[in-house]
Structures are given as structure tokens and as C-alpha cells.
C-alpha positions in Angstrom: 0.0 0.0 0.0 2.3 2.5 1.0 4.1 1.3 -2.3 1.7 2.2 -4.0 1.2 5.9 -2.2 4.5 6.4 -2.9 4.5 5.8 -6.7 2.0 8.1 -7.3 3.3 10.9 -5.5 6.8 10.2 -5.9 7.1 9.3 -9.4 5.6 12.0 -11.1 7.8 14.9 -9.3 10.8 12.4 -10.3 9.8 12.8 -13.8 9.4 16.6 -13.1 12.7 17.1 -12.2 14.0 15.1 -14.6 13.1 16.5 -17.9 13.1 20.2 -17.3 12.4 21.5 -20.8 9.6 19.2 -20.5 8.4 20.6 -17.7 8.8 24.0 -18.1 6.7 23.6 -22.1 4.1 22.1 -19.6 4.0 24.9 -17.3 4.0 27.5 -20.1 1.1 26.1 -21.9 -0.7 25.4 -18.4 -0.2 29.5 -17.6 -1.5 30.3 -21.4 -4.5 28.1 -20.7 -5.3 29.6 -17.4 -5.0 33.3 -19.0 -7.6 32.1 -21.7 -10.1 31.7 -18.6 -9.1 34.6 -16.9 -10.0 36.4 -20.0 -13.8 34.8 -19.8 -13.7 35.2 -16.1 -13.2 38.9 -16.0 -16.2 39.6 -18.2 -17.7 37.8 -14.9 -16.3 40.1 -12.7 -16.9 43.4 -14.8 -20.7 42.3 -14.3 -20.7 41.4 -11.1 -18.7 44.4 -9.7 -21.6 46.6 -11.1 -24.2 45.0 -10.4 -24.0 42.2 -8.0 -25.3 39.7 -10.0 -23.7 36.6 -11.5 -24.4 37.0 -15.8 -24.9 34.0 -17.1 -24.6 35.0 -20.1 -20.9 35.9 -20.6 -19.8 32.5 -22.0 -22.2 33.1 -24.8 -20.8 37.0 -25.1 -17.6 35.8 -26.0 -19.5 33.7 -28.8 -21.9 36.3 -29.9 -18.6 38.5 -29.8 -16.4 35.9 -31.8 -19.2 34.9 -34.2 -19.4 38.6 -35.5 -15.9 39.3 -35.8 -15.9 36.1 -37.8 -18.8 36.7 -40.0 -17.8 40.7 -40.9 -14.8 39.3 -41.9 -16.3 36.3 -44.6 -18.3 39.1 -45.8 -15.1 41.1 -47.0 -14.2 43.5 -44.8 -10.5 43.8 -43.3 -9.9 43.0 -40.0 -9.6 46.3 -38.7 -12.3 47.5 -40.0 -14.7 44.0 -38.8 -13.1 45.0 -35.0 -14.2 48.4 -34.9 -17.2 46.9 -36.0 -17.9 44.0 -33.6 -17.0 46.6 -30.8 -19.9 48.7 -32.0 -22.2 45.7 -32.1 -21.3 45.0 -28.3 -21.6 48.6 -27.2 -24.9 48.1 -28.8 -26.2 45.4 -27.1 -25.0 46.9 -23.9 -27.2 50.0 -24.1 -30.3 47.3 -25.3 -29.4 45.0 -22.5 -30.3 48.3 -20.1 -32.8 49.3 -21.8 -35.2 46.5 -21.4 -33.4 43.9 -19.0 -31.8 46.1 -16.4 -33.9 49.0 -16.2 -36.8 47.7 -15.2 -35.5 45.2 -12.8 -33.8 48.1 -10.7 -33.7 47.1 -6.9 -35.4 43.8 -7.6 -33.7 40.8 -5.9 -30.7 39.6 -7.7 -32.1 36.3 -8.7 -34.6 38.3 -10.9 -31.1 40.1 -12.8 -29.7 36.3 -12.9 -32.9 34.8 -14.7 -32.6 37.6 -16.7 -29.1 36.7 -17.6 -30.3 33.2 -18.9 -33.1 34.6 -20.7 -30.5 36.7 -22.4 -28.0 33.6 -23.2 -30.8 31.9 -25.2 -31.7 34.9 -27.0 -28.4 35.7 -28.0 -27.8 32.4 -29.1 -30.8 31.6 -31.2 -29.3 35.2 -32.9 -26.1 34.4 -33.5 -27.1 31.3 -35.2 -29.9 33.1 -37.1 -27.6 36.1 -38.1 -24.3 34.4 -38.7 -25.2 30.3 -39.0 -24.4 27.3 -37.2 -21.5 26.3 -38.6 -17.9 26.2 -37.8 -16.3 29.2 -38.7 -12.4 29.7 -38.8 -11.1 33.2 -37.6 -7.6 34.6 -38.2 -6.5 37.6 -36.8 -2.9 37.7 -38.1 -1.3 35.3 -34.9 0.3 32.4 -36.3 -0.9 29.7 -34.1 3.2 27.9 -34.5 5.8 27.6 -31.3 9.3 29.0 -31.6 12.1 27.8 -29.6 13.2 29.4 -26.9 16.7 28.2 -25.0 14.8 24.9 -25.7 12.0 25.1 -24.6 9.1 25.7 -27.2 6.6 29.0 -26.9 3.5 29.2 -28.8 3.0 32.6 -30.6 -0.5 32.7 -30.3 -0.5 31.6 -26.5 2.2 34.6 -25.9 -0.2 37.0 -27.4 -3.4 35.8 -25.4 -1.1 36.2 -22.0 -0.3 39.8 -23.6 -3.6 40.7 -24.1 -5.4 39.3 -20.7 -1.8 40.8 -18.5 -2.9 44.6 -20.5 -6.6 44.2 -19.8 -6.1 43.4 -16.6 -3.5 46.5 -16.0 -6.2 48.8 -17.2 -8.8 47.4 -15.5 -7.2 47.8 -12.4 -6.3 50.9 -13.1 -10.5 51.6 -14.0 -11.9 50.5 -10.9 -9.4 51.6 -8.3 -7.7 55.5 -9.6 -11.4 56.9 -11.8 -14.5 58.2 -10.8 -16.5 55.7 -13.0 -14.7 53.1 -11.3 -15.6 53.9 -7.4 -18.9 54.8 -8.7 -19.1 51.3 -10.0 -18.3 49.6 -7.4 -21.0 52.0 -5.3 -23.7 51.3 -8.0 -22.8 47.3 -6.7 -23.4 47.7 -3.0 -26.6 49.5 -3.3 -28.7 50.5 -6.2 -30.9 52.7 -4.0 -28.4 54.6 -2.5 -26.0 55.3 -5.8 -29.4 57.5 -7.3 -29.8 59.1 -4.4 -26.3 60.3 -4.3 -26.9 61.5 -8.1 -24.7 58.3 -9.7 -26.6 57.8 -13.1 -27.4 54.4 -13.1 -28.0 53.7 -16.8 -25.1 55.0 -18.1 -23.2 52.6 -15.5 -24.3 50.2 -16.7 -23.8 50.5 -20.0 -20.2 51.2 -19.5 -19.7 48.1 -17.4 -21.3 46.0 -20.0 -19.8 47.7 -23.0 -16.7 46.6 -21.1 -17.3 43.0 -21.1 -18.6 43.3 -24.2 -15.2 44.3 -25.3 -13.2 42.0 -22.8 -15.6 39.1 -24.1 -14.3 40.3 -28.0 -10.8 39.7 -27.2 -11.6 36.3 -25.4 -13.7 35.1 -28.4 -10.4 36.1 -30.8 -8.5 34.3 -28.7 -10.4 31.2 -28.7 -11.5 31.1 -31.7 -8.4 32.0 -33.4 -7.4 28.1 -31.2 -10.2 25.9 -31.5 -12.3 27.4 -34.9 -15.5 29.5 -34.2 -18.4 27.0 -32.7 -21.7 26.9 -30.5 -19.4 24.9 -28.3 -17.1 27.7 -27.4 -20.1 29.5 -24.8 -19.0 26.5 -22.4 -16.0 27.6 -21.8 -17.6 29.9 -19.5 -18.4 26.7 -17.5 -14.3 26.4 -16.9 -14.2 29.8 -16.0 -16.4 29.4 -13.0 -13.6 27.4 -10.8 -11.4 30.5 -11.7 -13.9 33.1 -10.2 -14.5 30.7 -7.4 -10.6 30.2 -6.6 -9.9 34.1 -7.2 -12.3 36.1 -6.0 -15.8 37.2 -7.3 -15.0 40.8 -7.1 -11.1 41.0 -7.8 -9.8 41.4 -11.5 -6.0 40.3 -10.7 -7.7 37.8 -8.3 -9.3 35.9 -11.5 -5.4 36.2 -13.5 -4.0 34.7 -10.4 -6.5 32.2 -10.2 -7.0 31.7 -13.7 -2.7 30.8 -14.4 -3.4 28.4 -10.8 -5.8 26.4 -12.7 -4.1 26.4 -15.6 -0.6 24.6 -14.5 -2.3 22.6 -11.9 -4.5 21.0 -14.8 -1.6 20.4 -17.3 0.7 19.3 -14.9 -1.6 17.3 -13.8 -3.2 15.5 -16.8 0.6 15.3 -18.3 2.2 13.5 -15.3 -0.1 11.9 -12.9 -3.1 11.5 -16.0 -1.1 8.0 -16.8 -1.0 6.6 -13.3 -5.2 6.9 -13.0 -6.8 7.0 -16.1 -6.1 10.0 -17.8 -8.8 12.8 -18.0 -8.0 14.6 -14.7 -8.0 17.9 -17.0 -11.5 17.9 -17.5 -12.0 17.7 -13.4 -9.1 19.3 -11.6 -10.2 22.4 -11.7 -13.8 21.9 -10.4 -12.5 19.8 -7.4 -9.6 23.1 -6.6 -12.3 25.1 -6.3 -14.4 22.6 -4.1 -11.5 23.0 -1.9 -11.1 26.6 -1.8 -14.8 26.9 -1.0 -14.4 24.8 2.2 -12.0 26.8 3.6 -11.7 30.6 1.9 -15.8 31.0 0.4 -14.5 34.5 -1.1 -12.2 33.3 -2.9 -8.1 34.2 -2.8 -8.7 37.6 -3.3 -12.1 38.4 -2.9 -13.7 40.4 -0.5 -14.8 39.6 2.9 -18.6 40.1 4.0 -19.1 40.8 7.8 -22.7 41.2 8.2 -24.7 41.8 11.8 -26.8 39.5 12.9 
């Protein structure tokens, strides 16, 4: 028995350290991974930090986002032109999503604003397949999806620029929320609706700055992905990944989801790559749920989130 223990936790950090190139391409595509959640997951946060509600929908954002980009683009237009576009299109659907979701469900309970979120995933759904189709769609945005070596040890191009792109985002949305006026009154306009109007914050356009936002953040997460794995219905469920990411980092904290986002990442590929032999396989699809099952048990906020201390 303890042979056995001692195989399984022993022989994988043998191979570790014994084939450090190895390791270290591991590690690198397990940090590029967990910035291509972090990228989903801070559309999460965007939402929630203005609202304090969870939006469904983001996951199909980034698809509604990706599936625009993709179809301006078969139509003829350059790239440039198709992104200025798609950005338009998402700033657009924030000031609808306002309009008639948000508005009228002011200071109702937040499970009304999360129904609403699902009602808004299906919608935007059955019109990205109505608008654009069903089928899947290949995207290139100029990022050669190749690996050069480095000292060795092989770097993916497109990977690099997703880490670039999620490690600027983040800058400047820390930057946002902590150092502007729209970002405190964000965050204000998330503790209490009620109370922001009365102290003259103007709700609606809040709102449609936050969700302009992760309209925008959900556009370069679609590009990303899509650019990867080909435009498809399936990419809304990678939202389902980044949901161990929000749990591990912190509901409210941008840098929290990054950090929590690159955790997941390794921990999954190193752990598929050198323990996924010794039961199975498959422990990528898993590891990140059971992490965060952890976490919850003993930090519910999260790494970096923020702690509640309510009277009683």
C-alpha cells in the first residue's frame, strides 16, 4: 500500500525534475491556458462588480462577440475595420441589455437580474445562429498559431499574445476601478442601487459602460479562442471552466481571476501530463472543479475576494 502511495506521489515529481524543458513547455502552456479563462472570467467580474449579480450569459458573449468578428470578416471586410465593428455591435447590445433587462428590474432581488441573464443567453444564441449560422467558422487575426524555440523550450505565438492581451486588460482594468471616478462609482452602484441614485450616480449609463466593457473583454476572449479551437456553438461552455477561476480568485477581484485563472491552468496540465497516466487519464477535464471545491471549504471568497461581515 504505502508502495503504491508512494509511486503516485513520488514518481511524477521524479519525472518533473528530470526533464526540465519538458516541464517547463508544460508549465508555459498550463499558464496560457489559465490566461484564456481569466479572459472569460473577467467579463464575470466586470458584471458582477456593477451589479452584484452573477451573468450567465458571458460565456455566450464571448461567442456572440467571436461569431461577429468572424462573420464581418467572410463578408469582406478587413480586420480592422470588422473590429471596430464587432465593438460597435457590443456597445450596442449593452445599451439594449439596459434598456429592457436592467432598467426595469432596478432594486429587484438579484435572482430576478440572474434569470434575466439566462433569458439573455438563449436569445443571444438563437441570434447568433440566425444572423451568422451554425456552422464552424475559422477566424484569423494575423497570430500564427506555431511555437518557436526558446533556450529549448518551445513557446506558442498565439498563446504569448493571449497572455499579452489578458496581462494589459487586466492593467487597465485595475487601473479603471481603483484610480477613476466611473470606477468607485461602479463599485457604489454594486453595494446598493438605491443609494447610488440618491447620491446622483446615473445608473444607466453605468451600466452600459460596465457592460460595454465585457462586451469588449468578451471580443478579445472570443479572438483568442476562436483563433485556437475554430468559431463554434461549443465555445459559450468555456464559460463553465471559468467558473472554478472566479471561485478560486475572488468574485470581485480582477488580478484575483489572473492569479487564479494561471493556478488552474498549471495545476491542470501538470496534472493530466504526469499523474493523468498513473489513474486513467482525464484529470484535466475535473481538476479544476475539485480546486475550487476545496477553496470553497475553507476561503468562500475566494483568494482575493472580498470579505462580508454582516450583523446579525
Amino acid at each position: 500500500m504505502l508502495d503504491a502511495l508512494s509511486a503516485v506521489l513520488v514518481g511524477p515529481v521524479r519525472d518533473m525534475l528530470g526533464a526540465p524543458a519538458f516541464l517547463a513547455e508544460v508549465v508555459i502552456g498550463g499558464l496560457a491556458a489559465g490566461l484564456m479563462y481569466s479572459l472569460v472570467a473577467l467579463g464575470f467580474v466586470l458584471i458582477y462588480k456593477a451589479s452584484g449579480v452573477f451573468n450567465f450569459a458571458q460565456g455566450v458573449m464571448v461567442l456572440f462577440a467571436a461569431l461577429t468578428l468572424v462573420g464581418l470578416m467572410e463578408r469582406g471586410l478587413p480586420m480592422v475595420l470588422a473590429l471596430g465593428l464587432t465593438v460597435a455591435v457590443m456597445v450596442l447590445l449593452a445599451m439594449v441589455v439596459e434598456r429592457f433587462m436592467l432598467r426595469p428590474l432596478v432594486n429587484q432581488e438579484p435572482i430576478m437580474l440572474f434569470m434575466a441573464t439566462i433569458g439573455l443567453t438563449f436569445f443571444l444564441e438563437g441570434l447568433g445562429q440566425l444572423v451568422w449560422g451554425s456552422n464552424v467558422k475559422r477566424l484569423d487575426i494575423g497570430i500564427p498559431d506555431e511555437s518557436f524555440n526558446v533556450g529549448g523550450v518551445l513557446v506558442n505565438k498565439l498563446q504569448l499574445s493571449a497572455a499579452a492581451a489578458a496581462a494589459i486588460l487586466v492593467a487597465i482594468l485595475a487601473v479603471f476601478f481603483q484610480r477613476t471616478r466611473v470606477g468607485r462609482a461602479l463599485r457604489a452602484v454594486a453595494d446598493d442601487h438605491e443609494a447610488a441614485l440618491s447620491i446622483g450616480i446615473p445608473l444607466k449609463s453605468i451600466w452600459v459602460i460596465v457592460w460595454s466593457a465585457a462586451g469588449i473583454v468578451a471580443l478579445v476572449a472570443g479572438a483568442m479562442w476562436g483563433t485556437r479551437s475554430g468559431v463554434q456553438f461549443s465555445l459559450s461552455l468555456i464559460a463553465l471552466k471559468a467558473l472554478p477561476v472566479l471561485i478560486l480568485g475572488g468574485f470581485t477581484s480582477a488580478p484575483g481571476v489572473i492569479v487564479g485563472g494561471l493556478i488552474i491552468g498549471v495545476g491542470e496540465k501538470l496534472a493530466e501530463v504526469f499523474w493523468g497516466p498513473l489513474v486513467g487519464g482525464a484529470i484535466e477535464n475535473w481538476f479544476a472543479y475539485v480546486l475550487a471545491l476545496v477553496v470553497l471549504l475553507f476561503l468562500p471568497q475566494g483568494l482575493f475576494g472580498e470579505k462580508l461581515i454582516e450583523r446579525v
